[in-house]
C-alpha beads as a LAMMPS data file, in Angstrom:
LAMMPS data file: protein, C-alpha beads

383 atoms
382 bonds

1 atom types
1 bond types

-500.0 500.0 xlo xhi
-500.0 500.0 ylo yhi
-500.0 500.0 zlo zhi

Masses

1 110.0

Atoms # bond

1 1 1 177.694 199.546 437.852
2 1 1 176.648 196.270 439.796
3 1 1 175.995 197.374 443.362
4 1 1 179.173 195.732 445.488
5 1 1 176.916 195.175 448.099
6 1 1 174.095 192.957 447.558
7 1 1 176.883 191.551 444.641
8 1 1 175.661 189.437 441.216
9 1 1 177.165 188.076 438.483
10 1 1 179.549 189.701 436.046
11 1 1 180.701 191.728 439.076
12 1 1 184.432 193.063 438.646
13 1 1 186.025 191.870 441.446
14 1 1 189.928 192.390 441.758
15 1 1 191.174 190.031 444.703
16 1 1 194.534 191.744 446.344
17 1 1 196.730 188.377 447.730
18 1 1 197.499 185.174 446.229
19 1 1 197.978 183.441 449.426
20 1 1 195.852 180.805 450.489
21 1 1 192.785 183.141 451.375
22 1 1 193.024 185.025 448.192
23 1 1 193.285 182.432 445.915
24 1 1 190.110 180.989 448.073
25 1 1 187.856 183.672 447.656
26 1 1 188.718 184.388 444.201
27 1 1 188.018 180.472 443.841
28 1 1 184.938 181.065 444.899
29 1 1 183.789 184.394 443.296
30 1 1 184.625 183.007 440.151
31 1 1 182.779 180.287 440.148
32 1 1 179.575 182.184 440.913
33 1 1 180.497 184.126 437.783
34 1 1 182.118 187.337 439.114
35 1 1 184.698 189.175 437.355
36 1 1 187.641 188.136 438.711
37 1 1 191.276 189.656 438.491
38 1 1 194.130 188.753 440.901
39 1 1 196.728 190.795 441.718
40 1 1 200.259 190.352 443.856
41 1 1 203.421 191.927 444.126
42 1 1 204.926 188.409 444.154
43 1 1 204.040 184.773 442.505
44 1 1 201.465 183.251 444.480
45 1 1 201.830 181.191 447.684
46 1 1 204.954 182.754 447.903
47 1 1 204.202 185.032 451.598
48 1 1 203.347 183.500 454.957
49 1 1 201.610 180.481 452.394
50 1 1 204.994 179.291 451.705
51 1 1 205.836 179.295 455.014
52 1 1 203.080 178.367 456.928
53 1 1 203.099 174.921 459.016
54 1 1 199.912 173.792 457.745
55 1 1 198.846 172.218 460.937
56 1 1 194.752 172.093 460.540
57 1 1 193.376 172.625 464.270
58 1 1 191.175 174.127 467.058
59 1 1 192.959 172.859 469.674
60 1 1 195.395 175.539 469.812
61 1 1 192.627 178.398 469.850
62 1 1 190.744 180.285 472.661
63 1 1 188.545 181.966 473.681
64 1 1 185.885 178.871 472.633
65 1 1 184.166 181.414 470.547
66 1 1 187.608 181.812 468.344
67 1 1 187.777 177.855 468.849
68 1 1 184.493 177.148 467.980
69 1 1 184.978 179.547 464.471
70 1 1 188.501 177.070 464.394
71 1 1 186.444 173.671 464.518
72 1 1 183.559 174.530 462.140
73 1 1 186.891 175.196 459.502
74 1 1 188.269 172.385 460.159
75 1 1 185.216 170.332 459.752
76 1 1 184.709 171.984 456.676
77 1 1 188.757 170.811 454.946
78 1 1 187.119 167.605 453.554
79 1 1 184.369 169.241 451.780
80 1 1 186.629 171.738 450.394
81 1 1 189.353 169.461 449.053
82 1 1 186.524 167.427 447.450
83 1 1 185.610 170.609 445.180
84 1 1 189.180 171.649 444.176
85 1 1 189.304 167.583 442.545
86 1 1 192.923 167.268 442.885
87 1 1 195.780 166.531 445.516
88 1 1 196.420 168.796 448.106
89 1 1 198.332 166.841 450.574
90 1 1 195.458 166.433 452.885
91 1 1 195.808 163.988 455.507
92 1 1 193.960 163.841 459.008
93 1 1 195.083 161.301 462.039
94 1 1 196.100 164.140 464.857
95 1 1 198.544 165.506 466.696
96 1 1 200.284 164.117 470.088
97 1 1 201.899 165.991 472.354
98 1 1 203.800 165.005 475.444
99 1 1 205.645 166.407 478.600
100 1 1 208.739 165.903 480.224
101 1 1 208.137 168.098 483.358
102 1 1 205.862 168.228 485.958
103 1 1 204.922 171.633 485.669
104 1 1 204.744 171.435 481.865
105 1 1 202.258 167.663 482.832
106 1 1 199.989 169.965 484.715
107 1 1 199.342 172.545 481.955
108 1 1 198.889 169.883 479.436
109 1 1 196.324 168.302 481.421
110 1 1 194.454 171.377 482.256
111 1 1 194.525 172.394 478.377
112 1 1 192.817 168.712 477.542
113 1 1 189.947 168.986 480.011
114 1 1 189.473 172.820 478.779
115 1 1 188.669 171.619 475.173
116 1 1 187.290 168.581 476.384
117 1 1 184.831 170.715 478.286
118 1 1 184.268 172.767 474.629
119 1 1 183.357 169.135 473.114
120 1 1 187.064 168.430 471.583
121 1 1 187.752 164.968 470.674
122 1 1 191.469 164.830 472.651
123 1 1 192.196 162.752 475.508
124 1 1 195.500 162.242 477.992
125 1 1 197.076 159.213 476.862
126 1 1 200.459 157.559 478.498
127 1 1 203.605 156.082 477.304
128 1 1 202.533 152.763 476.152
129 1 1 199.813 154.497 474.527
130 1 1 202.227 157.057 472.786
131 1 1 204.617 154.805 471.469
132 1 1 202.010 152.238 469.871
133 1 1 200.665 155.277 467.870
134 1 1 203.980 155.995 466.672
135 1 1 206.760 153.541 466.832
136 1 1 209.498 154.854 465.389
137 1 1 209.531 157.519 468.139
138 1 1 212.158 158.023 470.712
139 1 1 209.673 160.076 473.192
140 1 1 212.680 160.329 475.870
141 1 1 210.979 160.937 479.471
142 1 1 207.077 161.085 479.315
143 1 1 205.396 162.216 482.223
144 1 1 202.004 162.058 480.307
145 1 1 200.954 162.606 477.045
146 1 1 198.010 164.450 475.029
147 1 1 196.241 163.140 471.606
148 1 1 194.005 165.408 469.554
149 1 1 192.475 162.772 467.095
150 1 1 190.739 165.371 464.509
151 1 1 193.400 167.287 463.199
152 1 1 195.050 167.373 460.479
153 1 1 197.897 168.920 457.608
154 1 1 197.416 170.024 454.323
155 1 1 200.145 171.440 451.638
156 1 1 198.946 174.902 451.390
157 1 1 201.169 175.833 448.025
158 1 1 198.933 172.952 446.635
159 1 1 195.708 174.234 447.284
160 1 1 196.249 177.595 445.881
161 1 1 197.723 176.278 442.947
162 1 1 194.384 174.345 442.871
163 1 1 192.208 177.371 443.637
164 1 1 194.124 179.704 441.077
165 1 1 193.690 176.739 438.373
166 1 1 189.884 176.605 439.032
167 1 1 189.393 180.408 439.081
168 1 1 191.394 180.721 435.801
169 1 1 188.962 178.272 434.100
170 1 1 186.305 180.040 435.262
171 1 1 187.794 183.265 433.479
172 1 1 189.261 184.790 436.172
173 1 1 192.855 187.153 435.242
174 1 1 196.127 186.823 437.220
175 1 1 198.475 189.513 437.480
176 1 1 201.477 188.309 439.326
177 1 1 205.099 190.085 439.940
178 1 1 202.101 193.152 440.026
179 1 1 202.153 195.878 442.942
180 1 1 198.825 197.886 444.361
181 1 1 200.581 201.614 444.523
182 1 1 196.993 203.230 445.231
183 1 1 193.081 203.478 444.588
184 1 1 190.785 205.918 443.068
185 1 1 187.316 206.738 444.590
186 1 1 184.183 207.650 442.740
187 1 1 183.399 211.279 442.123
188 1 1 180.272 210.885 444.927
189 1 1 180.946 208.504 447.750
190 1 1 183.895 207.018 448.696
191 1 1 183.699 203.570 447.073
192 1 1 186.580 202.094 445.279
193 1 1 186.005 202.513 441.180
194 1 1 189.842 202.125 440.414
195 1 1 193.032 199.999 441.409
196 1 1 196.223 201.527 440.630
197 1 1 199.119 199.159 439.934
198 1 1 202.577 198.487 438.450
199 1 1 200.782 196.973 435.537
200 1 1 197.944 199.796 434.616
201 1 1 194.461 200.907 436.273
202 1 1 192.168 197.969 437.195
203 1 1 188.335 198.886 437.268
204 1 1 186.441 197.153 439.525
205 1 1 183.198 197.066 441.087
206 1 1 184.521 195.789 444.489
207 1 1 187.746 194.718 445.977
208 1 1 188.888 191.965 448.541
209 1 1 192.174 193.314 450.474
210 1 1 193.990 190.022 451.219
211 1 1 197.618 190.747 451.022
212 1 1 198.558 189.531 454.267
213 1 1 201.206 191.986 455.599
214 1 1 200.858 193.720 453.423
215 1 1 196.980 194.258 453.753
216 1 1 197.868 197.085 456.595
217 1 1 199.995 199.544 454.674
218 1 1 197.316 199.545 451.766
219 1 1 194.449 199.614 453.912
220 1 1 196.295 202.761 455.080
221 1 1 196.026 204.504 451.371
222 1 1 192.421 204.788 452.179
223 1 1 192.725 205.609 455.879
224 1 1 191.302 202.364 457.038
225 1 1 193.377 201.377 460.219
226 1 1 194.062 197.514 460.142
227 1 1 196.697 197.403 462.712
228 1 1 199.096 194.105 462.633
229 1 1 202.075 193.490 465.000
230 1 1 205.665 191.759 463.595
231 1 1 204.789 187.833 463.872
232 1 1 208.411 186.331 462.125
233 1 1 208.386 182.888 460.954
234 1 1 210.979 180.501 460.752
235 1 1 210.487 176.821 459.130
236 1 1 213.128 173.912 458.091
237 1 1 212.037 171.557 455.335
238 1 1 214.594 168.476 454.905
239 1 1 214.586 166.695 451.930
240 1 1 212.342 163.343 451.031
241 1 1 212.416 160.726 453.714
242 1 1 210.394 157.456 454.132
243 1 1 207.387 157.540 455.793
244 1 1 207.966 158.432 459.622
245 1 1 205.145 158.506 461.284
246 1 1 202.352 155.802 461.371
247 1 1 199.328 157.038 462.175
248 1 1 199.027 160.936 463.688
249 1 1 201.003 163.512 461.227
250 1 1 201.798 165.871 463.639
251 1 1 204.160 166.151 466.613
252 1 1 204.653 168.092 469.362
253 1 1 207.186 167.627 471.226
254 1 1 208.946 168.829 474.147
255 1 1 212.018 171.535 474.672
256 1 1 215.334 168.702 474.368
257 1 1 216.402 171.278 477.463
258 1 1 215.891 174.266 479.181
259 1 1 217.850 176.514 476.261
260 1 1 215.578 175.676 473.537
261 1 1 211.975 175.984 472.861
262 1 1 209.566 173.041 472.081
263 1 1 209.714 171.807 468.379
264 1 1 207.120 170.925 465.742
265 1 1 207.498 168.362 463.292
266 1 1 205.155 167.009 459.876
267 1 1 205.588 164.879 457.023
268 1 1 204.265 166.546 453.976
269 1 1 202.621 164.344 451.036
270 1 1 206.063 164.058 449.027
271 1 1 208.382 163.228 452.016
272 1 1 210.150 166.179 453.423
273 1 1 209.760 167.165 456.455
274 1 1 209.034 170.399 458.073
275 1 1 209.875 171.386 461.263
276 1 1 209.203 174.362 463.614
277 1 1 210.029 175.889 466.170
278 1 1 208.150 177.594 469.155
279 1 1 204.500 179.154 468.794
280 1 1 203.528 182.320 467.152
281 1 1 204.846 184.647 469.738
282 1 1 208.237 183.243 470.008
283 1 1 209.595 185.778 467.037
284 1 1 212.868 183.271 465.803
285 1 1 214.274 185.133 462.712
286 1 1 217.044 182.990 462.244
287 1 1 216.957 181.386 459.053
288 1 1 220.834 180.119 458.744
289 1 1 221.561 176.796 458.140
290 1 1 223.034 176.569 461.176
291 1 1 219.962 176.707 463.192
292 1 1 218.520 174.915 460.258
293 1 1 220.793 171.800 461.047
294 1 1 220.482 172.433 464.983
295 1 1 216.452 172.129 464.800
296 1 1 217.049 168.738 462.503
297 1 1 219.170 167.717 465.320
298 1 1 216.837 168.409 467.815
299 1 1 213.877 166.470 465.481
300 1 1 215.900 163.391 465.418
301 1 1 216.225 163.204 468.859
302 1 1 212.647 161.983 468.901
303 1 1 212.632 160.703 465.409
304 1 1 216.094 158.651 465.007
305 1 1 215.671 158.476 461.349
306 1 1 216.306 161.489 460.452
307 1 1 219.334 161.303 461.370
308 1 1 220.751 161.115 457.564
309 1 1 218.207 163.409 456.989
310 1 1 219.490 167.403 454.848
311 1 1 217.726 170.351 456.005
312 1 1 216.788 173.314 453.859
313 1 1 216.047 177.250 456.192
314 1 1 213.353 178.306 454.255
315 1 1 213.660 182.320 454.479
316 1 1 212.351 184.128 457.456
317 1 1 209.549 186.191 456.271
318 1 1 206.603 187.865 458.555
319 1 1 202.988 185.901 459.067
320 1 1 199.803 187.999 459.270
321 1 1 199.216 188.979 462.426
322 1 1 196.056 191.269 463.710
323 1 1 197.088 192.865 466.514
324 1 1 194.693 191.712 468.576
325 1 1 195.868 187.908 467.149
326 1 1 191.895 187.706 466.081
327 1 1 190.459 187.302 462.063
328 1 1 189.568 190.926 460.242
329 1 1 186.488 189.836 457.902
330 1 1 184.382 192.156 456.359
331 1 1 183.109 195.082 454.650
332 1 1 184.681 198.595 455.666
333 1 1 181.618 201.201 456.621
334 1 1 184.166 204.009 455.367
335 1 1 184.961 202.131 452.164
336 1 1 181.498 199.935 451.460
337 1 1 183.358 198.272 448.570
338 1 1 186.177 196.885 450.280
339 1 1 186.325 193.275 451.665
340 1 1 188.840 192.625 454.028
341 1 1 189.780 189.526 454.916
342 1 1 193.406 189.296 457.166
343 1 1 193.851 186.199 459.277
344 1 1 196.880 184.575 461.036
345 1 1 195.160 180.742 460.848
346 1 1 194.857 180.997 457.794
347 1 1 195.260 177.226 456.552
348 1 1 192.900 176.232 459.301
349 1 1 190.646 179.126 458.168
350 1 1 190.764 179.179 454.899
351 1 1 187.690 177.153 454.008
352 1 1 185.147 179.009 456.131
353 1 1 186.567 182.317 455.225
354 1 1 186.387 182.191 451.695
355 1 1 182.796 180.663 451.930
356 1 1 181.375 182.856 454.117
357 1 1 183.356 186.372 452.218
358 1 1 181.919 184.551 448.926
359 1 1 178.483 184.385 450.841
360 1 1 178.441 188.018 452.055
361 1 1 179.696 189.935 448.471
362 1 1 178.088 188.160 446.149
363 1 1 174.163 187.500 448.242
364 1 1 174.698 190.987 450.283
365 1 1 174.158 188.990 453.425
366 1 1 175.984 189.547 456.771
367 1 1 177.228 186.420 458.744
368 1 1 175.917 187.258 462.052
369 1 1 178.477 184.873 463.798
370 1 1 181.578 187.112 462.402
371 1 1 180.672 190.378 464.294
372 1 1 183.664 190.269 466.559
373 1 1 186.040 190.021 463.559
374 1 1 184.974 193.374 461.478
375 1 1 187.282 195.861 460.739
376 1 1 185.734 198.366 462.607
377 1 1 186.707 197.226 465.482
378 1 1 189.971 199.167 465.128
379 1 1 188.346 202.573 463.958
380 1 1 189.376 205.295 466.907
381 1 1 186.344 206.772 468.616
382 1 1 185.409 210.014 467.993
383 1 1 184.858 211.831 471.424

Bonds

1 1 1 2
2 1 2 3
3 1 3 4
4 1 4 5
5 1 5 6
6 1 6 7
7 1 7 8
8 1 8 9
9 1 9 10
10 1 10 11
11 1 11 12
12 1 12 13
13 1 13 14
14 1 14 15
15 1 15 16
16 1 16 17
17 1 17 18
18 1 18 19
19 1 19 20
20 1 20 21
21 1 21 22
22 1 22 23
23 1 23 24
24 1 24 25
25 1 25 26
26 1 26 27
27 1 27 28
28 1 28 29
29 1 29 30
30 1 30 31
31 1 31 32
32 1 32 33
33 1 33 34
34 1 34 35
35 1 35 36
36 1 36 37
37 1 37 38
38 1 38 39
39 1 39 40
40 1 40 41
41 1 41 42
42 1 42 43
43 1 43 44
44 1 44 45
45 1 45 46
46 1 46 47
47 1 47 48
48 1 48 49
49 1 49 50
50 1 50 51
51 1 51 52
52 1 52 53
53 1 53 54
54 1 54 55
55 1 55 56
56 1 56 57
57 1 57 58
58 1 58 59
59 1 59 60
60 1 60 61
61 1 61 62
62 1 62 63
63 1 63 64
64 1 64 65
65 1 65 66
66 1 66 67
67 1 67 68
68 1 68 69
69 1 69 70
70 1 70 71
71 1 71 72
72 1 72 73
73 1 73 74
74 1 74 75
75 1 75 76
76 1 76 77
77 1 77 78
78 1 78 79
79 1 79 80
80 1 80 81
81 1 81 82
82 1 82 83
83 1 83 84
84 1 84 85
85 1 85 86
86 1 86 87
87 1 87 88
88 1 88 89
89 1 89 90
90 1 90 91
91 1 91 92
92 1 92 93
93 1 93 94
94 1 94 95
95 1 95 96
96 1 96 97
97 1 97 98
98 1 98 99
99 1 99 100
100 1 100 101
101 1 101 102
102 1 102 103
103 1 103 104
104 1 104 105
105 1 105 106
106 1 106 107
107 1 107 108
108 1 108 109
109 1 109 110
110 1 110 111
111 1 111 112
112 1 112 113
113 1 113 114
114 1 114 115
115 1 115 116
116 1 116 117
117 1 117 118
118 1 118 119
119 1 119 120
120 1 120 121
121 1 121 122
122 1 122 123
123 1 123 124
124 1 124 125
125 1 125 126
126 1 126 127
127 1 127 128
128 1 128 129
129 1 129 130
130 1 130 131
131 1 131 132
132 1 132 133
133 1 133 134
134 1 134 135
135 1 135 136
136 1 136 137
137 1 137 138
138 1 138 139
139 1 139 140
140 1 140 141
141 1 141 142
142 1 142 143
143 1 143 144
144 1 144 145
145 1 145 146
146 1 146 147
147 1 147 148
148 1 148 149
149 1 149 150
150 1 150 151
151 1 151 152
152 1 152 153
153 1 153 154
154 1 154 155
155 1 155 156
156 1 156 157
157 1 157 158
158 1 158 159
159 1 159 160
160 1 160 161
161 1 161 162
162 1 162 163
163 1 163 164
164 1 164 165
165 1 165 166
166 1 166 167
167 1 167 168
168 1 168 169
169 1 169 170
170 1 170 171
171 1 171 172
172 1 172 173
173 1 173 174
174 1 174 175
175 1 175 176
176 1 176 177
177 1 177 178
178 1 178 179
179 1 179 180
180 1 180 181
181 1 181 182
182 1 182 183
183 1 183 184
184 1 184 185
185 1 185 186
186 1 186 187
187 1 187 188
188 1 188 189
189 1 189 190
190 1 190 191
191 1 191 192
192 1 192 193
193 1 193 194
194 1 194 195
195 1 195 196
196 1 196 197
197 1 197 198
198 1 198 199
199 1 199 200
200 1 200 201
201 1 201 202
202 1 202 203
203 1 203 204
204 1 204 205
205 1 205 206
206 1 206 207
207 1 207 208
208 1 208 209
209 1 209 210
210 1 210 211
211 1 211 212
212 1 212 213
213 1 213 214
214 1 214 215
215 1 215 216
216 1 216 217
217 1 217 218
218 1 218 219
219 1 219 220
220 1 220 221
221 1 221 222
222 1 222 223
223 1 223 224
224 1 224 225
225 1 225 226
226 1 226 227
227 1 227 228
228 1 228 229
229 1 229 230
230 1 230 231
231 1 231 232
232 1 232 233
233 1 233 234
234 1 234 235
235 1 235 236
236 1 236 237
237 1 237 238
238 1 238 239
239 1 239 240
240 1 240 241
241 1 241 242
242 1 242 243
243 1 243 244
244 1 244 245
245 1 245 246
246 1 246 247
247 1 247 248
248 1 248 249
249 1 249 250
250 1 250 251
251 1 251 252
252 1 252 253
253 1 253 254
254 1 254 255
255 1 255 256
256 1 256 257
257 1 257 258
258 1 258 259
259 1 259 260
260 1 260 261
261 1 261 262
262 1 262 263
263 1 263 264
264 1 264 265
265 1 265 266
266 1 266 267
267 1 267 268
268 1 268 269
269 1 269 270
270 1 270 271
271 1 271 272
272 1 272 273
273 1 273 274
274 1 274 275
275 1 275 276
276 1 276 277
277 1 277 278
278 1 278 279
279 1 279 280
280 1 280 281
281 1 281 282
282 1 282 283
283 1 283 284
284 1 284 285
285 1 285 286
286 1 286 287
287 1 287 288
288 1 288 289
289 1 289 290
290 1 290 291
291 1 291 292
292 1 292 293
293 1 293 294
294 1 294 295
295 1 295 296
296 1 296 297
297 1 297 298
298 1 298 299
299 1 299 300
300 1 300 301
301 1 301 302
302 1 302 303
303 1 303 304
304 1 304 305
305 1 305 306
306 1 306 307
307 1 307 308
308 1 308 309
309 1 309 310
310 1 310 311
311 1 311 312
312 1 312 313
313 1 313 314
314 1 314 315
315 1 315 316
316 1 316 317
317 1 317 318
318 1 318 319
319 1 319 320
320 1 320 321
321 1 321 322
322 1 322 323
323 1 323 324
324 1 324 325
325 1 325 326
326 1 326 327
327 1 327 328
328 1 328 329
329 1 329 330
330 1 330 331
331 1 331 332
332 1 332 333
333 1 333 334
334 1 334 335
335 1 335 336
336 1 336 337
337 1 337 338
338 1 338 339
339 1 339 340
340 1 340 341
341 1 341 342
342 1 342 343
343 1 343 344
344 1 344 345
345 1 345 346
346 1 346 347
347 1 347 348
348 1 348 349
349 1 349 350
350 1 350 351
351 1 351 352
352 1 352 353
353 1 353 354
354 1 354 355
355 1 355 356
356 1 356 357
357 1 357 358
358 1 358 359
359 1 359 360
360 1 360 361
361 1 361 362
362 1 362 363
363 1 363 364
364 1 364 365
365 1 365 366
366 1 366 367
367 1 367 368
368 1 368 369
369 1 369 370
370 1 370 371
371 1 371 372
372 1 372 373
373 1 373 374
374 1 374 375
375 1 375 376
376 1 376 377
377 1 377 378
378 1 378 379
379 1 379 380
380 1 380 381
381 1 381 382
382 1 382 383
């Protein structure tokens, strides 16, 4: 059996997710001529991928160590989307922001010269500024303003279909509508020789836990602790509308009042547009279309035409979410064939994860600039 560690080709390598970091790292296996099989309990991009906002950034990241592992990422998108040769709704131009307090001026400001001090390209801009970016906006009030000129969207659902596609040609095996119910261990050792699933045993030489929200309850069946907390997301997606926006493809804009949070707003490549609500810890599980037409009523506000725009909830489902909001990449010491890799940004992420896992299983190297992100950092001391 191919040692999982220092990797090689032919290795059997069964990928658990088909979310955007699965299908990346089986991407990438493949093509180095590993074994690949795929497995998940659903069709793929169907979990937090399908409901992800797709906002590429490093803006919205701290400490500037967790920033820093953001921008490299992002830096990386154009690269990536090169390789996978087809559309994948990548477009870059930024993201403004803007604020209609005081109090909510002030923290913008201090945010800018924080990741201006980290080497951000963002700057404050004004009004005048604002509305020549985008002129079909109806900012309201705008006490001052906030453009982050690198980043970017992509369509998610398109790049795994892309990845998936690429890995398949390369010979890898998909087993969708497929559920993990448990893994065998060698007689000696406690590596991973067997996956057990709804569709039969998969052998394997090595296997890279990706499942999202799932990837804590089967870390569990081999007494690995990978603790996540709920993170609920909510999105709206209308349906096809002219091009809105001019030049920066995301907005951020602020609360319409005092009841409601801020709102986020994107064009994807085909027209619709998605819009969100909050940030990460604001928990909204209400996917009716009632709030579905009352956050379209809120985005037209700032962006009249959508006015005669039709909104779609798209269901609430649950994000990854490490508990300590941070990446889990790595090996397991207690399972040395197991390859975690759990993430919340994982759009933003995806590129640098799935090179650097690729990196470490197949050349048995260790990326020395992901040691605050191993799984071990949740395994209870022993006094």
């Amino acid at each position: 059996m191919t040692n999982a560690i220092t990797g090689g080709p032919n290795m059997r390598v069964a990928v658990i997710g088909a979310g955007i970091i699965g299908a990346a790292i089986a991407y990438r296996l493949a093509r180095r001529g590993c074994t690949v099989t795929i497995v998940d309990r659903h069709q793929p991009a169907t979990g937090a991928t399908r409901r992800s906002f797709a906002w590429i950034n490093a803006g919205a990241k701290t400490p500037v160590s967790y920033h820093d592992l953001n921008r490299r990422s992002l830096e990386m998108w154009n690269r990536f989307a090169v390789e996978l040769a087809t559309e994948v709704g990548l477009r870059w131009g930024g993201k403004i922001s803007w604020a209609n307090t005081e109090t909510e001026a002030r923290t913008l400001v201090e945010r800018v010269q924080r990741l201006q001090s980290w080497g951000y390209p963002c700057r404050v801009i004004d009004e005048t500024e604002l509305r020549r970016l985008e002129p079909n906006l109806n900012p309201g009030k705008v006490i001052t303003a906030e453009y982050s000129e690198i980043e970017g969207q992509v369509e998610p659902q398109l790049v795994v279909a892309a990845c998936l596609q690429w890995a398949s040609q390369a010979g890898a095996v998909t087993r969708y509508e497929t559920a993990v119910t448990g893994f065998s261990l060698a007689p000696t050792g406690s590596r991973i020789q067997t996956v057990h699933t709804t569709g039969g045993d998969l052998p394997c030489d090595l296997v890279v836990l990706a499942a999202g929200v799932d990837t804590t309850e089967l870390a569990s069946k081999l007494e690995i602790e990978i603790p996540q907390e709920e993170s609920p997301g909510v999105v709206v997606r209308t349906d096809p509308q002219p091009p809105l926006l001019r030049s920066v493809p995301v907005l951020y804009p602020p609360p319409v009042d005092a009841e409601h949070d801020e709102i986020h707003l994107r064009q994807t490549h085909d027209g619709a547009v998605l819009i969100g609500e909050g940030s990460q810890e604001s928990l909204h599980r209400d996917d009716s279309q009632e709030h579905a037409d009352d956050l379209l009523s809120r985005a037209s506000r700032y962006l009249p035409a959508l006015d005669r725009a039709r909104a779609t909830p798209v269901p609430m489902g649950f994000r990854p979410m490490p508990i300590d909001g941070y990446p889990v990449i790595g090996f397991t010491p207690a399972v040395p064939n197991l390859y975690v890799a759990l993430t919340h940004s994982g759009v933003t992420l995806c590129p640098l994860v799935s090179e650097l896992a690729a990196l470490e299983i197949f050349e048995g190297t260790r990326v020395e600039f992901l040691r605050d992100y191993r799984p071990q950092r949740f395994t209870k001391s022993v006094a």
